[in-house]
Phi, psi and omega in degrees: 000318177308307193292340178292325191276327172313295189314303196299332206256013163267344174278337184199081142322344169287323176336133184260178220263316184309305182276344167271350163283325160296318216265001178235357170067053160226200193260100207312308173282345180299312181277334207266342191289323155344270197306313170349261187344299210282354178298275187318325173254024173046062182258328189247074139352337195133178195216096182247165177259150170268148143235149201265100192295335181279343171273010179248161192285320175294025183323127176295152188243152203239109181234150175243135188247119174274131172229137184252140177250158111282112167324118173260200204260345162277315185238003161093233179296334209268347201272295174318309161305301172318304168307317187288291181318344173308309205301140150344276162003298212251144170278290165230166197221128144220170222223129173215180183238174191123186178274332169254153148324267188234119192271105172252158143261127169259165149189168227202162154268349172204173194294342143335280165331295152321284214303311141353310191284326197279327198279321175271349174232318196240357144320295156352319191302132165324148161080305180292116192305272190207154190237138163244149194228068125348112141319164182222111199256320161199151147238176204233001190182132160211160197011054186056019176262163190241151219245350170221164163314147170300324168336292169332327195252014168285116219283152184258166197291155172240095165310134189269000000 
């Protein structure tokens, strides 16, 4: 039952308990006694809108950052990982395998600003190696939504 209320309600977090108690052939207080619960033991996290960021006036300026860390001896990666997420700056934070350590994404208000964070905060850190830092230029897809019409992605003809 969890995973049926999960899927829908990561597909329309707005999906109300009623419509998702239809789309799943369950019982409507069943669902809403559900989500409670996954709230509560914090399976559920919060609740967001995708946005289509070129279309707002104010734009963030967005980066994704690779960081090789050293592990320390209390808390391996996570002690390192903690601290950083403190900061306002980062959005997402993850522990990946690979030639780095950890992917964050930031945001700013301007290409300054990253840079400022990466240079004065988060270089800084005890454990932290070397940082590689990618702009973020369009995106083209997020959380499996596609972020413009297909119209938009039509190859122009190609003429001899």
């Amino acid at each position: 039952m969890e995973s049926k209320i999960l899927n829908l309600l990561s597909e329309n977090a707005r999906m109300s308990a009623s419509e998702i108690a239809l789309r799943a052939g369950l019982d409507t207080a069943a669902v809403e006694a559900a989500i409670a619960d996954l709230e509560k033991r914090g399976v559920i996290r919060g609740y967001t809108a995708i946005l289509n960021e070129s279309e707002l006036e104010d734009n963030k300026v967005k980066a994704i950052i690779e960081v090789k860390v050293t592990p320390s001896r209390e808390g391996g990666f996570d002690q390192v990982a903690r601290r950083i997420a403190r900061y306002p700056e980062v959005i997402d934070l993850s522990l990946v395998s690979g030639g780095f350590d950890l992917l964050l994404t930031i945001e700013g208000n301007s290409l300054q600003e990253v840079a400022s964070f990466v240079s004065a905060k988060l270089s800084t850190i005890e454990g932290v190696l070397s940082t590689s830092t990618s702009f973020m230029l369009k995106k083209y897809k997020e959380s499996g939504r596609i972020m413009q019409s297909d119209e938009e992605y039509e190859r122009l003809k190609v003429c001899p």
